[in-house]
C-alpha positions in Angstrom: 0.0 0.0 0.0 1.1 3.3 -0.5 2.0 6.0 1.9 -0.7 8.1 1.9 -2.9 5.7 2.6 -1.4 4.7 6.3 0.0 8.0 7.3 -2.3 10.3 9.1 -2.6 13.9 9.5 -4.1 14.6 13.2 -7.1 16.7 12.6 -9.7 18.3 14.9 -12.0 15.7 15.8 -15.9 16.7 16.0 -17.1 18.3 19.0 -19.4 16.4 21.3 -21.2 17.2 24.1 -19.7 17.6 26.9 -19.6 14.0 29.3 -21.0 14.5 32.4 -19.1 15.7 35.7 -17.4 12.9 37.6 -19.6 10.7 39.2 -22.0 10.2 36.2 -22.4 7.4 33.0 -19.4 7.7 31.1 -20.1 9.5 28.3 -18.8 10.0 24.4 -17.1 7.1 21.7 -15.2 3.8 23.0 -11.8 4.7 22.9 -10.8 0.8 24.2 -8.4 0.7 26.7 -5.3 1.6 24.8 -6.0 3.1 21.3 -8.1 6.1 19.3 -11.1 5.8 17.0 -10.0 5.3 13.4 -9.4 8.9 11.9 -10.2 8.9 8.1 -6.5 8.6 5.9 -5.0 11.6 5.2 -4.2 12.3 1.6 -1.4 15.0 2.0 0.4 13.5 5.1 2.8 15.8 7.0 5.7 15.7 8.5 6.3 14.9 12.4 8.4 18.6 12.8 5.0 20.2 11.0 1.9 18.7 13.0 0.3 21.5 15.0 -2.5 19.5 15.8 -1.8 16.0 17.7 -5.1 13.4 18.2 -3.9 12.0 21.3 -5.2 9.8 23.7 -5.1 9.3 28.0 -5.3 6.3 29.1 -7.4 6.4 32.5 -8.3 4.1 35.4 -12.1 3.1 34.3 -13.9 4.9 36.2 -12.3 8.0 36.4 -12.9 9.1 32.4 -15.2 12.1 32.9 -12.7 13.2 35.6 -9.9 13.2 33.0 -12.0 14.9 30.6 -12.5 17.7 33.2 -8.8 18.0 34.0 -8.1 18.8 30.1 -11.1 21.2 29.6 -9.7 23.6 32.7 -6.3 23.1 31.1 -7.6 24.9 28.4 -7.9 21.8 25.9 -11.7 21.7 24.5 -13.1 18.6 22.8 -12.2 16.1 24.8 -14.0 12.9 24.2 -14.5 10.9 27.3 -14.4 6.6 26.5 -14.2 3.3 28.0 -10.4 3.4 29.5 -9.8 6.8 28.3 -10.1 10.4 26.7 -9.8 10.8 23.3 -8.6 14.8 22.6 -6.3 16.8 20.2 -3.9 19.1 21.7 -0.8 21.2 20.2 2.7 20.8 21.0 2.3 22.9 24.4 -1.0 21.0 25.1 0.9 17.8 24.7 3.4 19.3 27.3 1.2 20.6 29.8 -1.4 17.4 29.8 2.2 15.3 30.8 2.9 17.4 33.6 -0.5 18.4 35.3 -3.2 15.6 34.4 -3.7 14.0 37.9 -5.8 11.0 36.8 -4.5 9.3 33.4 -1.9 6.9 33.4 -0.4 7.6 30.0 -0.4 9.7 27.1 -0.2 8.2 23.5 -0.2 10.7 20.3 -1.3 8.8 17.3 0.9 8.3 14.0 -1.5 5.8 12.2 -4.3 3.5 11.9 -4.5 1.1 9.2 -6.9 -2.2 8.5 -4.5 -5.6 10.0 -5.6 -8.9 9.4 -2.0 -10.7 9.1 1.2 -10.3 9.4 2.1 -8.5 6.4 -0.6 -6.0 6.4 0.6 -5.3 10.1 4.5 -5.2 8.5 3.3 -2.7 5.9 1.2 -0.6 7.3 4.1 0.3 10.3 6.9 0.5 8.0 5.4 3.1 5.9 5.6 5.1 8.1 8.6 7.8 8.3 10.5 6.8 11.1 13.5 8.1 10.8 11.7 11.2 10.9 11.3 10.3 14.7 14.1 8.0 15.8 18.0 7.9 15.1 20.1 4.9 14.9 21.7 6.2 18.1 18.5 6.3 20.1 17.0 3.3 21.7 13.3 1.7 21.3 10.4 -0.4 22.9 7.5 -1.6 21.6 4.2 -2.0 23.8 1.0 -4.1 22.3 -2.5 -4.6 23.5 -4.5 -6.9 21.5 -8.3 -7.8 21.6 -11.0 -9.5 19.0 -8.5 -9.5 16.1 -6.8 -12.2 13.9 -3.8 -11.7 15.4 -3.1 -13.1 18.8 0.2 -13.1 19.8 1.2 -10.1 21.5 4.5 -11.0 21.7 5.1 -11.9 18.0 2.6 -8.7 16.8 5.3 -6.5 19.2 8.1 -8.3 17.5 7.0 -7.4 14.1 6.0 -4.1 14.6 9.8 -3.8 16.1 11.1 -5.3 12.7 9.2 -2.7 10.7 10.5 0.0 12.5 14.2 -0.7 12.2 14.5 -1.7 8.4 12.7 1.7 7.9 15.0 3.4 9.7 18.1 1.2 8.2 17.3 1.5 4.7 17.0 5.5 5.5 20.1 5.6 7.7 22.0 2.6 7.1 22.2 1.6 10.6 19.1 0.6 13.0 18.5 1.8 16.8 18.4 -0.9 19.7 15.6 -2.1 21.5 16.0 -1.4 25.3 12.6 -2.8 26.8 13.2 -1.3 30.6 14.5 2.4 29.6 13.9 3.1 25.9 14.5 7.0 24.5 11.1 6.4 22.3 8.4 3.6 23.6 6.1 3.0 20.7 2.2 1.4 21.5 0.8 -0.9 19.0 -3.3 -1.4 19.7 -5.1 -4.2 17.8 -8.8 -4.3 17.9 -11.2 -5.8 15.9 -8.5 -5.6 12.9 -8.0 -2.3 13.4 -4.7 -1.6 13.9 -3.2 2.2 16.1 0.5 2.6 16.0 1.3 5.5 18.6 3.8 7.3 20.4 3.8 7.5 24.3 4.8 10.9 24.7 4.4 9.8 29.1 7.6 7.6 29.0 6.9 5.9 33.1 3.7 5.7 33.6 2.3 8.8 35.2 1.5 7.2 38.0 5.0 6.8 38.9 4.8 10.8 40.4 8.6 10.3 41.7 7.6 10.6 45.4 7.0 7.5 46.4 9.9 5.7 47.6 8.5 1.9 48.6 6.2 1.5 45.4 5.3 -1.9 47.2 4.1 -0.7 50.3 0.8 1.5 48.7 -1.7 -1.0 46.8 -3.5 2.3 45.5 -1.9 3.8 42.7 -1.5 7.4 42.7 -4.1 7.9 39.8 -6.9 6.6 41.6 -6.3 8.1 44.6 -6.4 11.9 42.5 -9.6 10.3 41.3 -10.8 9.5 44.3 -10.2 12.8 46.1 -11.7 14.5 43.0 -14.7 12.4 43.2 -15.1 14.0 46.8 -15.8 17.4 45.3 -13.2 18.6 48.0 -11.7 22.1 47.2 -9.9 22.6 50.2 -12.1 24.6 52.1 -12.6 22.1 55.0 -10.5 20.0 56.9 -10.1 16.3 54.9 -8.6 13.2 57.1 -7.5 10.2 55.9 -7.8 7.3 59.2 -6.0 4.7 57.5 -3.7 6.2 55.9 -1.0 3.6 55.3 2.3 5.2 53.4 0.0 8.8 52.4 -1.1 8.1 49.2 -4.6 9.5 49.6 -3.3 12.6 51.8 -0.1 13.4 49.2 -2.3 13.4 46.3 -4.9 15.9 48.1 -2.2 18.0 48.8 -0.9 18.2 45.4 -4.5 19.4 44.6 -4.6 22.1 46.8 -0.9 23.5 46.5 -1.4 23.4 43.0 1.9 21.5 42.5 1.5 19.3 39.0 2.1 15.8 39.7 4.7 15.2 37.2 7.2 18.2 38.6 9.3 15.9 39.8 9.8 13.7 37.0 10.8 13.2 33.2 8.6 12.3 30.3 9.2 10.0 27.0 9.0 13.5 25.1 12.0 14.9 26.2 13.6 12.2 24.3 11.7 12.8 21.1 13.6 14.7 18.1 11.7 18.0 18.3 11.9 18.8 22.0 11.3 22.0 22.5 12.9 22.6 25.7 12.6 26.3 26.2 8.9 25.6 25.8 9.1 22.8 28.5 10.9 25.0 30.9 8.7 28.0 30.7 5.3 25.3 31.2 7.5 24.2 34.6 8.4 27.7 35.8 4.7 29.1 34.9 3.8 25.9 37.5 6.3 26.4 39.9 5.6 30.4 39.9 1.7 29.1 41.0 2.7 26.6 44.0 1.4 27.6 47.2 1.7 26.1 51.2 -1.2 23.9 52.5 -2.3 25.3 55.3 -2.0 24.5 59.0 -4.1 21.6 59.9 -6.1 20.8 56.5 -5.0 17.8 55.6 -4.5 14.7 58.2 -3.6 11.1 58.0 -3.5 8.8 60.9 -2.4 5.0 60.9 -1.5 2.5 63.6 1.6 1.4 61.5 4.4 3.2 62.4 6.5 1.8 59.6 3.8 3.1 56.7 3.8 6.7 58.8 7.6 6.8 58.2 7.0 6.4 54.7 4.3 8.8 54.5 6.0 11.5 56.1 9.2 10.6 53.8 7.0 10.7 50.7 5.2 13.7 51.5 8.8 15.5 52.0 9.6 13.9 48.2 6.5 15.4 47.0 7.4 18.9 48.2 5.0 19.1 50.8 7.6 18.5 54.0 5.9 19.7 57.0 2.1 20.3 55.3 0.3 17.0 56.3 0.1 16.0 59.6 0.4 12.7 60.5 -0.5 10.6 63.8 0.2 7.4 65.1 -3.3 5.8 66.4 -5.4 3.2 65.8 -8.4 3.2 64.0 -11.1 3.4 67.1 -8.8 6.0 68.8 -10.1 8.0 65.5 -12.6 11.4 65.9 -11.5 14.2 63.8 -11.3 17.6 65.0 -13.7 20.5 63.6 -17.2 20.3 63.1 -17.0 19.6 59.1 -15.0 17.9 56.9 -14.6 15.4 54.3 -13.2 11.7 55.9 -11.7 9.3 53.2 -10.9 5.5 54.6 -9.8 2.9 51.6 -9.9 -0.4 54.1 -8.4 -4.1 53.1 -11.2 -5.5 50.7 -10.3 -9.1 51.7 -9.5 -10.4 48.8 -7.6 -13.6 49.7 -9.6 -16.8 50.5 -10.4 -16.5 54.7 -9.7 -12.6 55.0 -13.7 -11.9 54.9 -14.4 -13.3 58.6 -11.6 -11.7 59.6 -12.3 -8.1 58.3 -16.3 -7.9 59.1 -15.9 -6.2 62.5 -12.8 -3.5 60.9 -16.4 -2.9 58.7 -18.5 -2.3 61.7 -15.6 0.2 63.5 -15.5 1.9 60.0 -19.6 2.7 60.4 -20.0 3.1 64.2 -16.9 5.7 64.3 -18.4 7.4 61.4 -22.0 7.6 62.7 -20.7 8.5 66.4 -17.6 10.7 66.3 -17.7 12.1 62.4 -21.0 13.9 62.7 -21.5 17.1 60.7 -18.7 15.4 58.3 -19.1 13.8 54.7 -17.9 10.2 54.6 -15.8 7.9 51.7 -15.1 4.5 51.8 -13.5 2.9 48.7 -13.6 -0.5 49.1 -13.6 -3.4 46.1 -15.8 -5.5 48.5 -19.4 -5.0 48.3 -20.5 -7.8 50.7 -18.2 -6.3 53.8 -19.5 -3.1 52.8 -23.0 -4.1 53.7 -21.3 -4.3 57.7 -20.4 -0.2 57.7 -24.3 -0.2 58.4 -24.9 3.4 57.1 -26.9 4.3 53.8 -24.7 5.9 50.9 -26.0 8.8 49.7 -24.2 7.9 46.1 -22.1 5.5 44.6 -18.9 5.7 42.2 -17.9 2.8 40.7 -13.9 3.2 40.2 -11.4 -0.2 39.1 -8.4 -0.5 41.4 -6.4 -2.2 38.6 -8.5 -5.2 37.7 -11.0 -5.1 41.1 -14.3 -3.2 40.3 -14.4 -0.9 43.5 -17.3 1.3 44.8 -16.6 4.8 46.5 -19.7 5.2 49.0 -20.4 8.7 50.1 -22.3 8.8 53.8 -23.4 12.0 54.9 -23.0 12.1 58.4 -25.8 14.1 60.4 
């Protein structure tokens, strides 16, 4: 096939009305869990260097897609199309940038090259090598090559990866005369390969780490909930700072840290690099002045806002150490207690808890009464307060013994969780 026929020029993709604020039915196209909608081919395709206009794609915690959505529209990208996994939107060079560095909720960004029909093997061969890659990687740099697969001819993730890999470097040998290595842990460019339904999407990730991976945390291990989810969590909460928000079980600060990113307006990718910096066309005075304008807006949380409280001494080391890595040292209080030593302080506030869901076989019996302290200490000592409990365990829920006022379903990786509001008179 010919060139024109794979390559794509990003376009503006048709406006849609808006998805509803978090909490309601996602809204808009299916976007899949990793991949765009099939733009039409472009028939005068463009350069990498000339693109203005990038169809890009977040990939988001399900659950949390209208959230994302929201997070683009106040960065001042409109159009954003809100999907299963993810938000389809189209952004410029410095909307690119900015997504990277301030989304709080999406775990990656891909920016689309091309989307061709792929049946075999060869079509899949074709259709990636048409594409101009040494427009986009040097023999000198270093690749990966990512691949999510679902209802299509081709099965083999590994072997469609593997292909796709081959395509890429005799391109860019037969161009150069020399190929670039493939370094799967720390490539300079990671390239994503979704298949669905014979439909193949060949993308950059312009996120590099997943942005999850904030660069605070220091025992990844430790926290079960990723940083994503609890943004999307605390979002969900409508929480804007104005009242005090306490976290009981607060294990290593996840919850807390990502509240407090919120409110001090510190993006949650400050303190970490991004798969674009690698790409040819970085524009680095661009990137710094995106960073200064963020770091020119950070502000101190104030005195007593934001609490966590654990009986774990061990996880409160680590939360105070990852707070001080987030750059909030000092601006979240933490205390050593148990869980039934709990009652917050004020008269209003919002209380977050994300308790054990039991999932190994036996944990159920033994987490039933942890349930009943959860809705006795709210109902007695949180009154005047509103009240979350995440929990992936519907059954043990049932033992908090209060009515939720509204539900949010959210996926803690592969576990389909519930966020329960109580409003505590």
């Amino acid at each position: 096939m010919s060139e024109k026929k794979h390559i794509l020029r990003p376009g503006r993709r048709p406006v849609q009305p808006e998805s509803p604020l978090p909490g309601g039915v996602g809204g808009g196209v299916e976007c899949h869990e990793i991949g765009i909608s099939p733009l039409h081919p472009s028939p005068t395709p463009l350069p990498w260097m000339e693109r203005e206009d990038l169809s890009c794609f977040a990939a988001v915690p399900r659950g949390a897609e209208d959230i994302a959505a929201h997070e683009l529209k106040m960065l001042g990208i409109a159009g954003a199309i809100a999907g299963k996994g993810g938000v389809a939107f189209v952004a410029d060079r410095s909307g690119l940038y900015r997504a990277n560095l301030w989304l709080r909720t999406a775990s990656r960004l891909l920016v689309q090259l091309a989307v061709f029909p792929c049946s075999n093997p060869d079509e899949l061969y074709a259709g990636v090598h048409v594409i101009a890659w040494q427009d986009l990687i040097t023999p000198a740099m270093t690749l990966a090559v990512d691949c999510s697969l679902r209802d299509s001819a081709l099965t083999h993730s590994g072997f469609v990866a593997l292909k796709t890999k081959d395509a890429v470097v005799d391109r860019i040998r037969e161009a150069c005369g020399s190929r670039p290595s493939v370094d799967t842990s720390s490539p300079d460019v990671r390239i994503n390969v979704h298949l669905h339904k014979n439909v193949c999407t060949v993308s950059l990730d312009s996120s590099g780490e997943p942005l999850d991976r904030r660069g605070y945390r220091l025992e990844r291990n430790e926290a079960p909930l990723r940083e994503t989810l609890a943004a999307a969590v605390v979002a969900l909460t409508g929480w804007d700072g104005s009242v005090p928000l306490v976290d009981p079980m607060c294990g290593s600060g996840t919850i807390p840290v990502e509240a407090a990113l919120q409110v001090a307006r510190i993006p949650p990718g400050l303190k970490r690099s991004f798969g674009f910096q690698h790409w040819l066309d970085f524009d680095s005075s661009l990137w710094d002045r995106l960073v200064r304008e963020a770091e020119d807006g950070i502000q101190r949380v104030p005195l007593g806002l934001i609490t966590g409280y654990d009986k774990d001494s061990r996880a409160l080391a680590l939360a105070a150490r990852n707070s001080a890595g987030a750059g909030l040292e000092g601006q979240i209080h933490y205390f050593h207690a148990d869980l039934m030593e709990f009652k917050p302080e004020g008269n209003k506030g919002v209380v977050i808890i994300n308790p054990p869901y039991g999932i190994r076989m036996g944990e159920e019996d033994d987490l039933r009464e942890l349930y009943c302290q959860i809705g006795d200490i709210m109902k007695k000592r949180c009154k005047g307060w509103t009240g979350y409990v995440l929990t992936g365990n519907l059954e043990l829920a049932k033992y908090i013994g209060l009515k939720a006022s509204r539900r949010f379903v959210l996926f803690n990786g592969p576990i389909e969780c519930r966020l329960l509001k109580y409003e505590l008179y």
